[in-house]
Structure formats: C-alpha cells, structure tokens
VMD Tcl script that builds the backbone (N, CA, C; Angstrom):
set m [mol new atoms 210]
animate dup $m
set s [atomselect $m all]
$s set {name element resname resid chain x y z} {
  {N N UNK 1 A -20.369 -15.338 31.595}
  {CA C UNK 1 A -20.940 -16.545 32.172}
  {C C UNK 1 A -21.143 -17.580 31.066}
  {N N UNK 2 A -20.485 -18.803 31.271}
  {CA C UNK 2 A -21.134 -19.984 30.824}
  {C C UNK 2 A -22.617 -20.038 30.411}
  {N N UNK 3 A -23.052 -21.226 29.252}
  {CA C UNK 3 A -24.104 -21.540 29.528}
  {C C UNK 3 A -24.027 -22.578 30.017}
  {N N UNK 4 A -25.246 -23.056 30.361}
  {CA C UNK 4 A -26.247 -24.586 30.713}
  {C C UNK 4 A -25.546 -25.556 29.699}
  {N N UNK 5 A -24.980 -26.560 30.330}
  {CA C UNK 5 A -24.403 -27.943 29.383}
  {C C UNK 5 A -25.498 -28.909 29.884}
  {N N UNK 6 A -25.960 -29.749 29.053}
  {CA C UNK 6 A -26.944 -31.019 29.331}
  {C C UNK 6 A -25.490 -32.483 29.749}
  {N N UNK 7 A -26.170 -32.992 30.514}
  {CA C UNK 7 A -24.925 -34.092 29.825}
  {C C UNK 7 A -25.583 -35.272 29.132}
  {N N UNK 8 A -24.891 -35.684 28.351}
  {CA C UNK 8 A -25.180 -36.807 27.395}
  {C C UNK 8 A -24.371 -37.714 27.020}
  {N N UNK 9 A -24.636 -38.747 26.880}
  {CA C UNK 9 A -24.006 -40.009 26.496}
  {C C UNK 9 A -23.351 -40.198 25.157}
  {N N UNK 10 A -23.041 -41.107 24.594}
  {CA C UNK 10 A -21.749 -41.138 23.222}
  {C C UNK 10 A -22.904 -41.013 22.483}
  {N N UNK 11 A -24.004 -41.146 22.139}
  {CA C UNK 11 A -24.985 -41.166 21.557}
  {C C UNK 11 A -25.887 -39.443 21.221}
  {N N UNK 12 A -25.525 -38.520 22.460}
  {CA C UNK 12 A -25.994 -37.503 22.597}
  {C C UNK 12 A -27.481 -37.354 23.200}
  {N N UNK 13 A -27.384 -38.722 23.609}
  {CA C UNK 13 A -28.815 -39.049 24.564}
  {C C UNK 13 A -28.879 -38.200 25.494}
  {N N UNK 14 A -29.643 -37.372 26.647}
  {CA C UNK 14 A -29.755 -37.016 28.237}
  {C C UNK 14 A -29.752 -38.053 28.841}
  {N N UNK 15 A -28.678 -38.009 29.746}
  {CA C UNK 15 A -28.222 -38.589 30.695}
  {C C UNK 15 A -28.378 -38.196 32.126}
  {N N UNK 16 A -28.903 -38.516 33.605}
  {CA C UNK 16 A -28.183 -38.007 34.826}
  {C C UNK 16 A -26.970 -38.585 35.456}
  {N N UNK 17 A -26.880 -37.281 36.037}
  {CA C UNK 17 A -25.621 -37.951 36.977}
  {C C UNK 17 A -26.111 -38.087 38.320}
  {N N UNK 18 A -25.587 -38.908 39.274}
  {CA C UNK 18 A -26.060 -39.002 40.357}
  {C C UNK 18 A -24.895 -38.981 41.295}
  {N N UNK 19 A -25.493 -37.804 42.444}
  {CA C UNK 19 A -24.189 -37.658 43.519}
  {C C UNK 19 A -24.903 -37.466 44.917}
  {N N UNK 20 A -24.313 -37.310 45.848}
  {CA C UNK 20 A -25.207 -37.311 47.387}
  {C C UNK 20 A -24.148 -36.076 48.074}
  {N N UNK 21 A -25.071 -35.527 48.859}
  {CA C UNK 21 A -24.749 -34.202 49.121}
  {C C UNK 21 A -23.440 -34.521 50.403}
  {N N UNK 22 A -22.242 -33.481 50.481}
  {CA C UNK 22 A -21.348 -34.104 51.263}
  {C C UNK 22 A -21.474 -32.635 52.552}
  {N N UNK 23 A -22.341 -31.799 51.946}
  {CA C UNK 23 A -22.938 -30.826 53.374}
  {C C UNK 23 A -24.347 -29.694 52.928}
  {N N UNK 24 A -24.799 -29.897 54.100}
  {CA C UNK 24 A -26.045 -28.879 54.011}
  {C C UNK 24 A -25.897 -27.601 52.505}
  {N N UNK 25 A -26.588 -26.997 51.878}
  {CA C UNK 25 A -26.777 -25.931 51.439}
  {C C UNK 25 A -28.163 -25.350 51.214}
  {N N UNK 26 A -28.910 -24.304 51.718}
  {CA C UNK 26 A -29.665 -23.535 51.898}
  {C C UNK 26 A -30.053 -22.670 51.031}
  {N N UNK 27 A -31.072 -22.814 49.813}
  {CA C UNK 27 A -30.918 -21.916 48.838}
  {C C UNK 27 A -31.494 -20.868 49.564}
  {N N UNK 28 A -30.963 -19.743 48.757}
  {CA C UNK 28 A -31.287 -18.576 48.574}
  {C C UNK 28 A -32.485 -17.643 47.840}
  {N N UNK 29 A -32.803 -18.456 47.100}
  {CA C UNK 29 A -33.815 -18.180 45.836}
  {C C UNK 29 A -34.344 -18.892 45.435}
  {N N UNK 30 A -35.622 -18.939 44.947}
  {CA C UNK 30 A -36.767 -19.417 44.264}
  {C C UNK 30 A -36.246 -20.744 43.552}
  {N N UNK 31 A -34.728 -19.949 42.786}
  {CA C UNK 31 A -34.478 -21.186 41.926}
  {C C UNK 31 A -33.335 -22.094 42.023}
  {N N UNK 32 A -32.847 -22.072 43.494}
  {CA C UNK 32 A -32.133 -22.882 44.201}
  {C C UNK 32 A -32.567 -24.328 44.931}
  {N N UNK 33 A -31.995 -24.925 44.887}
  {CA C UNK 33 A -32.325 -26.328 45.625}
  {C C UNK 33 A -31.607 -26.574 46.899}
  {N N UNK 34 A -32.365 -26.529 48.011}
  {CA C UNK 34 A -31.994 -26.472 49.162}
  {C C UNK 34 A -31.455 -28.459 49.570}
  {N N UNK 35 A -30.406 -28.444 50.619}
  {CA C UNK 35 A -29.718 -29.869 50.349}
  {C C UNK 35 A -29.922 -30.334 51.596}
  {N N UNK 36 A -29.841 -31.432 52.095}
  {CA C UNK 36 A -29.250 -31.582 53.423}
  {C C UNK 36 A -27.920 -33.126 53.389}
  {N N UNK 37 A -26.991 -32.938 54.301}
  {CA C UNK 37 A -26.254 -33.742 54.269}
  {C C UNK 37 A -26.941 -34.723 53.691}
  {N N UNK 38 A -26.060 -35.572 53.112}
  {CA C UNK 38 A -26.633 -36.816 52.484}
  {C C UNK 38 A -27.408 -37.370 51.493}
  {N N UNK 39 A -28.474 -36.080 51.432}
  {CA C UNK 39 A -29.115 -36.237 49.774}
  {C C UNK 39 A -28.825 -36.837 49.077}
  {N N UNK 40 A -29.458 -37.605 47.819}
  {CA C UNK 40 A -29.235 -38.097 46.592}
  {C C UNK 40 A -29.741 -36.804 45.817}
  {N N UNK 41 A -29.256 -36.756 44.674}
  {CA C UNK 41 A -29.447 -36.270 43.416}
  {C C UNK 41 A -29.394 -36.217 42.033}
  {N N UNK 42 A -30.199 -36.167 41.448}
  {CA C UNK 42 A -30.199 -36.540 40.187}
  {C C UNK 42 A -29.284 -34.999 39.526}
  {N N UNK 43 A -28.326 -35.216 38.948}
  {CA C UNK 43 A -28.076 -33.804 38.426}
  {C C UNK 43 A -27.835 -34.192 36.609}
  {N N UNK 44 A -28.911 -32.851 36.193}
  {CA C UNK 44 A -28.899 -33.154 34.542}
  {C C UNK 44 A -28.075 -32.006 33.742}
  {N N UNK 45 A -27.806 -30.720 34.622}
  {CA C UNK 45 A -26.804 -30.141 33.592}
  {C C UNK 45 A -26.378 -29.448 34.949}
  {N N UNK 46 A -24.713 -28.430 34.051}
  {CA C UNK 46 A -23.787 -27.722 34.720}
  {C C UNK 46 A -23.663 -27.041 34.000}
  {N N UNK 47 A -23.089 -25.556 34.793}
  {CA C UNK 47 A -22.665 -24.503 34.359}
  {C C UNK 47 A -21.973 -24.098 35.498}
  {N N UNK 48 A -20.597 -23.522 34.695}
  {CA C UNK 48 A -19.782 -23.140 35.897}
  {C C UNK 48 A -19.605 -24.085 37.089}
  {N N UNK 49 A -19.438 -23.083 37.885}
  {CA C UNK 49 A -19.407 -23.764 39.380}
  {C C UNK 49 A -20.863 -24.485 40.208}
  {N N UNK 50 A -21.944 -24.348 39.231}
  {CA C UNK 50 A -23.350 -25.242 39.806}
  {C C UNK 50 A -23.807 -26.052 38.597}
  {N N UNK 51 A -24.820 -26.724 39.560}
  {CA C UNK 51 A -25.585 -27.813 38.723}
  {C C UNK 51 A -26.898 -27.432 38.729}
  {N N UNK 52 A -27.424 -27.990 37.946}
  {CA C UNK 52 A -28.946 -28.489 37.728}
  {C C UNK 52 A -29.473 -29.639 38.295}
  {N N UNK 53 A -30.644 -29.821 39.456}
  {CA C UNK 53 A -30.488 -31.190 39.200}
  {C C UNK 53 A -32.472 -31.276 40.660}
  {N N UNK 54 A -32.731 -32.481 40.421}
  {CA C UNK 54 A -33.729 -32.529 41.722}
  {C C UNK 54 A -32.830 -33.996 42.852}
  {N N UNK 55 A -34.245 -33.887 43.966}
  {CA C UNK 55 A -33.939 -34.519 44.755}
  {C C UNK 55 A -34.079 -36.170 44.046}
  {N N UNK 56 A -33.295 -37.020 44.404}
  {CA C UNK 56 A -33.606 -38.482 44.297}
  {C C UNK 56 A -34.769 -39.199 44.433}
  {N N UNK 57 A -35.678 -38.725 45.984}
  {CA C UNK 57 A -36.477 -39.176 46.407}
  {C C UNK 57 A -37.826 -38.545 45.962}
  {N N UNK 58 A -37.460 -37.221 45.608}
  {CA C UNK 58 A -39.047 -36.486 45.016}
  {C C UNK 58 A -38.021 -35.301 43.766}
  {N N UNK 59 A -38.093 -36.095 42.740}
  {CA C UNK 59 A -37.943 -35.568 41.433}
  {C C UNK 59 A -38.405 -34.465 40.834}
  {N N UNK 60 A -39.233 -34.065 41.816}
  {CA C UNK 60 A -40.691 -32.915 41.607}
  {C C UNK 60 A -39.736 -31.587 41.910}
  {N N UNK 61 A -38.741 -32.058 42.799}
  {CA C UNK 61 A -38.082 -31.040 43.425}
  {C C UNK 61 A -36.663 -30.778 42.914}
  {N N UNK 62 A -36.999 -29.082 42.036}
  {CA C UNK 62 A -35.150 -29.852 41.528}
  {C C UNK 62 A -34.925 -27.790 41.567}
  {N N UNK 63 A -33.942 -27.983 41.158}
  {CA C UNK 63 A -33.187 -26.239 41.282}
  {C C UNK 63 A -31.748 -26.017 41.133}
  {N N UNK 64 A -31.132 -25.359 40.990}
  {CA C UNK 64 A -29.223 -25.252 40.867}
  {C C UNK 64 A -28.473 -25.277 42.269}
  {N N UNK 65 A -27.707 -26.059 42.611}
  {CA C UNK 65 A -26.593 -25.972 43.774}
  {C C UNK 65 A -24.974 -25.645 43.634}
  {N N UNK 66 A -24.346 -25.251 44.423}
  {CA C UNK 66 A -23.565 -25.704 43.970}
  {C C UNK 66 A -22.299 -27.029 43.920}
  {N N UNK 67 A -21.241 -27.020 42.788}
  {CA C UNK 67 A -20.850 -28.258 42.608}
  {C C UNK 67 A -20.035 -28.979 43.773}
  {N N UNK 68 A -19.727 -28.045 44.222}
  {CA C UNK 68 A -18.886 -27.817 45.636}
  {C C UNK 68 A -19.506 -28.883 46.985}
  {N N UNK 69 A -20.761 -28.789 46.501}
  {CA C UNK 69 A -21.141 -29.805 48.000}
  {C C UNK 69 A -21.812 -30.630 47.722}
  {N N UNK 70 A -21.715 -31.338 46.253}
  {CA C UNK 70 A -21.676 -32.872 46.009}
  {C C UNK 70 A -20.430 -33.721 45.610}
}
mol reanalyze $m
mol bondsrecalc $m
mol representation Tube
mol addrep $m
C-alpha cells in the first residue's frame, strides 16, 4: 500500500482540491466520509484509489472516499 500524499503547490505549500460528488457513497467505518450526490469537497491528500478530504459546507466533517465518485 501507498502512503498518504498531501498535495501542494510549486512552493510545497498545502493546498485543497475541490471536487463535488458525481454519486452517493456510504461509509463503512468510523473513518470514512459518507457523500451524497452533489457534495462539495475539500480534498487534502490521496492514496491509491481514495482521498482525504471533508465536506465543503461543514469542514468539521472530513474522512477517506473513494476517488471514483468525485
């Protein structure tokens, strides 16, 4: 397994990326982030096939999805 990549700018600053969910996903676990169509998201790192990232609207709320349904 991969690790955790941050992403960062030419500078090596933290950066987000921002994407909106293109279908439901339902976590599974504690440390999943559950989606619903349409979401915004802030996503701050990847690994593999998921991200890191919270909701747009409540930042409070964040967990791994995967990359697949943004």
């Amino acid at each position: 397994m991969s690790t955790w990549q941050k992403f960062r700018d030419k500078l090596s600053n933290p950066i987000f990326h921002y994407g909106v969910a293109i279908c439901s996903f339902t976590a599974s676990s504690p440390d999943q982030l559950s989606l619903l169509l349409g979401d915004s998201v802030h996503v701050r790192e990847e690994c593999d096939e998921l991200y890191f990232g919270s909701l747009a609207n409540k930042p409070q709320v964040s967990g791994i999805f995967p990359k697949s349904f943004i």
